[in-house]
N, C-alpha and C positions, 0 to 999 in steps of 0.2 A: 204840121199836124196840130188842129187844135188841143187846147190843155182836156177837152171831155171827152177827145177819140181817145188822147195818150190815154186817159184813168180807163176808159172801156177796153182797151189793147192789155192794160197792166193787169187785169181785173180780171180776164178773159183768160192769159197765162197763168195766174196763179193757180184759175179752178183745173186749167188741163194740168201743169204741175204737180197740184194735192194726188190727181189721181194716178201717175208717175212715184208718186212719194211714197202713198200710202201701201199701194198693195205690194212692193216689194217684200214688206213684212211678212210674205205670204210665198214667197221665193226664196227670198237670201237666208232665212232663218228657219226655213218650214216652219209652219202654222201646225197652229193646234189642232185643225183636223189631220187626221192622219190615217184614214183608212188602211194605207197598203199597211203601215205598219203593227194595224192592228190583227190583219191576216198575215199571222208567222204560224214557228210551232208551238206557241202557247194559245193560241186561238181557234188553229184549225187542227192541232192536237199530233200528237207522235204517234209512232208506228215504229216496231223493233228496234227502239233508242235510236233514230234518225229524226233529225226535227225536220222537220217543214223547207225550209231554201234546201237543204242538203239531198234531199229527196230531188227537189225540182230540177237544181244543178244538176246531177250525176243521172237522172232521169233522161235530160234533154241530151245530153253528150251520147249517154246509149240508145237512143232512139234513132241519131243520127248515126251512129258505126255500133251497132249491133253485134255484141260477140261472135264469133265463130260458133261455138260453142252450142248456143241458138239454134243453128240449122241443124250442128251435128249429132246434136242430144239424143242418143236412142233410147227410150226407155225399153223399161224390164217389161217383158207379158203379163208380169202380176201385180203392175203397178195399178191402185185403183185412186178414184179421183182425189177419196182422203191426202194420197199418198202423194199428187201431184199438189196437192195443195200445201200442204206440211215440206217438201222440198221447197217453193215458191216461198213459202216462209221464211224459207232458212234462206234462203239469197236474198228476201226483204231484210233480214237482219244484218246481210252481209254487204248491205247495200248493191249488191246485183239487182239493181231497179227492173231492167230488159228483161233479165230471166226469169224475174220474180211473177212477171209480165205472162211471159210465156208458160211458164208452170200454171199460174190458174188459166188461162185458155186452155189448157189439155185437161185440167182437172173442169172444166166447165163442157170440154167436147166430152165427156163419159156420166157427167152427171147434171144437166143445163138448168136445173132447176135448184141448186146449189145457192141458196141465198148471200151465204155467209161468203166465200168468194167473190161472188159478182160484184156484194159490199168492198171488198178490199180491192179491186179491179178501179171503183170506184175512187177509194180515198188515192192510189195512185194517182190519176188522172187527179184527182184534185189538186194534189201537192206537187204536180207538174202541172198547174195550169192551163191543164186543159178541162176547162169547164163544161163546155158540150156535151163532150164526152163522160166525165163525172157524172152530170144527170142523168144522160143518158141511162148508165149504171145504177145510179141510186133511184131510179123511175122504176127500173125494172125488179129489182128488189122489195119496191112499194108493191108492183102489180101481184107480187107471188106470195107478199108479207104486207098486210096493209098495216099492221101496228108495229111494225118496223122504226122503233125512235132515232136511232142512230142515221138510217136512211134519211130520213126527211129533214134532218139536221146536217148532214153532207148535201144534200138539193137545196137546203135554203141556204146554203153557204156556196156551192155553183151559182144559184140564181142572184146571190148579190153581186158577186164578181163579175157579172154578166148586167150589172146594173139594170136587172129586173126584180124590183125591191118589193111591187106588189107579191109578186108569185114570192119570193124570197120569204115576205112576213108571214104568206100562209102556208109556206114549208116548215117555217120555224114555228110559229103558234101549234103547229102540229105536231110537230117532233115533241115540245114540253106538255103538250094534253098528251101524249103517248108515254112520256117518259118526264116529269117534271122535275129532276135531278138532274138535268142536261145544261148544265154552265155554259157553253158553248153559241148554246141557239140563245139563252138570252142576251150574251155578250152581242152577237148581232142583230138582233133584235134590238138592241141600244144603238148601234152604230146606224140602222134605219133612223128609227126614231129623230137620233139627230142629226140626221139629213134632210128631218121634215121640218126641224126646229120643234119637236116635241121632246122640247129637254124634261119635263117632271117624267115622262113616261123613259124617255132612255135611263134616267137617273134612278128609277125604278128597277130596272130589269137587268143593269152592273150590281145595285145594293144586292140583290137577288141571287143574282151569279158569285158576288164576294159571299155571302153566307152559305154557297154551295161550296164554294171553290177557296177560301180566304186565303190562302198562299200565293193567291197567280198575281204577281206583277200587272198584268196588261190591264185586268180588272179593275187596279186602279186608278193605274193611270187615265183608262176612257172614262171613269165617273170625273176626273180632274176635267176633264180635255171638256166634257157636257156641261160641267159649274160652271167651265169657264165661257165655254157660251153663251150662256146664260147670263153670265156677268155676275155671278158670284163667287167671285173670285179670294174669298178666306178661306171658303169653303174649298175652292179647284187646289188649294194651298197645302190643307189638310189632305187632302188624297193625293197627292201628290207626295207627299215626303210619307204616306203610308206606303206607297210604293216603292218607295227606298229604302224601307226597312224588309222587305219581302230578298228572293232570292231570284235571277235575272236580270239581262242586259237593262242597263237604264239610260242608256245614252239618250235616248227620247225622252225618258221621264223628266233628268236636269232639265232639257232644251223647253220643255213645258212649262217647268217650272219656274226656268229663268224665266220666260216670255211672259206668265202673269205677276211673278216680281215686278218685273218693271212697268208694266201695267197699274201698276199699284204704287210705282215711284219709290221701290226697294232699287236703287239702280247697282249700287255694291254687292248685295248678296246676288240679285240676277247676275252678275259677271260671274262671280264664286261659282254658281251653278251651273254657268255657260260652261267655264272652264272645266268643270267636272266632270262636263257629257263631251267634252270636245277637243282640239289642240288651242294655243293660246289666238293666233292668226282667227279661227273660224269664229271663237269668243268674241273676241275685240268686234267682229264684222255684226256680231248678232247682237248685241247691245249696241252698236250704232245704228242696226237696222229698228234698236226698238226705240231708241231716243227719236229717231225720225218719226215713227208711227204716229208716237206723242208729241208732233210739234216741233220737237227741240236740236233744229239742223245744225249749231252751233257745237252741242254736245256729239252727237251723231258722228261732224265731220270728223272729231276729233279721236275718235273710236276707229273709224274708219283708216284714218292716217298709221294709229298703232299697229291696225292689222295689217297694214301696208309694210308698215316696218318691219315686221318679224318677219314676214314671208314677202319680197315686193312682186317675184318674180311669178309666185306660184300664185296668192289670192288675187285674180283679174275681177271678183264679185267686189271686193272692198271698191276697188277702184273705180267701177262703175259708180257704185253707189256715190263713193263722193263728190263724182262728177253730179249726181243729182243733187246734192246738200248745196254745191258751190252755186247750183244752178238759180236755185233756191234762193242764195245770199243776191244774186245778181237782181232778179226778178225784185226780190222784197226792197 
């Protein structure tokens, strides 16, 4: 082989390579976007002190083995739909997600035009993921209540999850013209936004939400998660550790944090933060996933190696990756 096939052959690997290299930063460590994460129960809100997965979980489980209980249920004669509704309550609080189910069906067979119900019919299906079905609910609610805020704020939060973001943004434009205290709709309303890479506008509508809402964790962390898109990254810095002084899981928030550290060539304190959201094995793997990002397969491998050490048997990602770093030295 001549010496200017070899450099076109060398030349050729390294571009497939980079792109081997680079977006693992986008697997091994999860990236800064992070939709699902931003749909929990600080996003899509609680209901009878149950947050959001704990609903979904125990939802789906009873969906599939339906209590006994369900068939047998005789109500009283003088039960009215109020009355079915307010029982349904009390097994939403008791996490009887199925019956809770069941109670507004029968409080919605005696009174169909029950807004308030259908709405809570609604955020079930929501927080069991079933989306369809949610709108469904919260459409109908529209039809009976058109200045319904809370409805159109459940709809544009089915419609995102359903990755229909047009409809999504004029569910939620609609829900805050109806009700402009709605933290909620603008926090998604952000999360659109920066999917279109309209960071000034998502970063607009978190500040928005944090002066409605200024306790909620998740708020700041998406204004972090938008800077950083954006590439300003002092600033993703500063929301970020405002969201660690708030109350809430921050496992995501560190992982954020560390990622624009090192981004920034803070590579110490991103490890501190790795390990903070994390165990030491999955640390070591994300800080050698961000020295690669940056170039630096040297560094990288040698992050990878530690996380090998603490766990060899269990982290098989560290292991991968380093295979990519070695592959790396080879090529180079």
């Amino acid at each position: 082989m001549t010496q200017k096939k070899e450099r076109k052959r060398m030349k050729t690997n390294r571009r497939l390579l980079r792109g081997l290299v680079f977006f693992p930063i986008l697997i091994c460590v999860g990236s800064l976007w992070g939709c699902a994460s931003w749909f929990d129960s600080r996003a899509a809100g609680d209901y009878g002190g149950f947050s959001g997965p704990r609903i979904k979980s125990a939802f789906k489980k009873q969906m599939a083995h339906p209590p006994q209980e369900a068939d047998d249920f005789k109500p009283l004669p003088e039960m009215t739909s109020d009355d079915f509704e307010s029982s349904g309550d009390m097994y939403f609080a008791n996490g009887e997600f199925y019956m809770a189910l069941v109670q507004y069906e029968k409080a919605l067979g005696l009174k169909s035009d029950n807004t308030r119900v259908t709405y809570k019919k609604g955020l079930l299906f929501l927080f069991a993921d079933k989306y369809e079905d949610a709108a469904k609910e919260f459409q109908a609610v529209i039809e009976k209540a058109p200045g319904h805020a809370s409805a159109y704020e459940g709809l544009g939060q089915a419609q995102f999850q359903m990755k229909k973001h047009d409809e999504a943004e004029k569910s939620l434009l609609k829900a805050i013209e109806n009700n402009p205290k709605l933290w909620k709709a603008r926090n998604f309303l952000g999360n659109i936004y920066d999917y279109r890479k309209r960071y000034d506008a998502a970063q607009k509508m978190y500040s928005e939400a944090i002066l409605l809402n200024p306790r909620e964790i998740s708020l700041y962390n998406n204004l972090g998660v938008s800077l950083s898109l954006a590439g300003n990254y002092e600033s993703a810095i500063k929301a970020f550790m405002h969201a660690l002084e708030t109350n809430g899981p921050k496992e995501k928030v560190y992982n954020n944090l560390g990622l624009v550290l090192a981004k920034t060539g803070q590579y110490e304190a991103a490890l501190e933060a790795f390990k903070k959201g994390t165990d030491s094995p999955r640390a070591n793997n994300n800080l050698g996933c961000a020295y690669m990002a940056n170039g630096e397969f040297k560094e990288a491998a040698q992050f990878f190696r530690k996380a090998i050490e603490v766990s060899p048997k269990f982290y098989v990602k560290a292991s991968e990756n380093l295979k990519k770093v070695e592959l790396t030295d080879f090529i180079n």
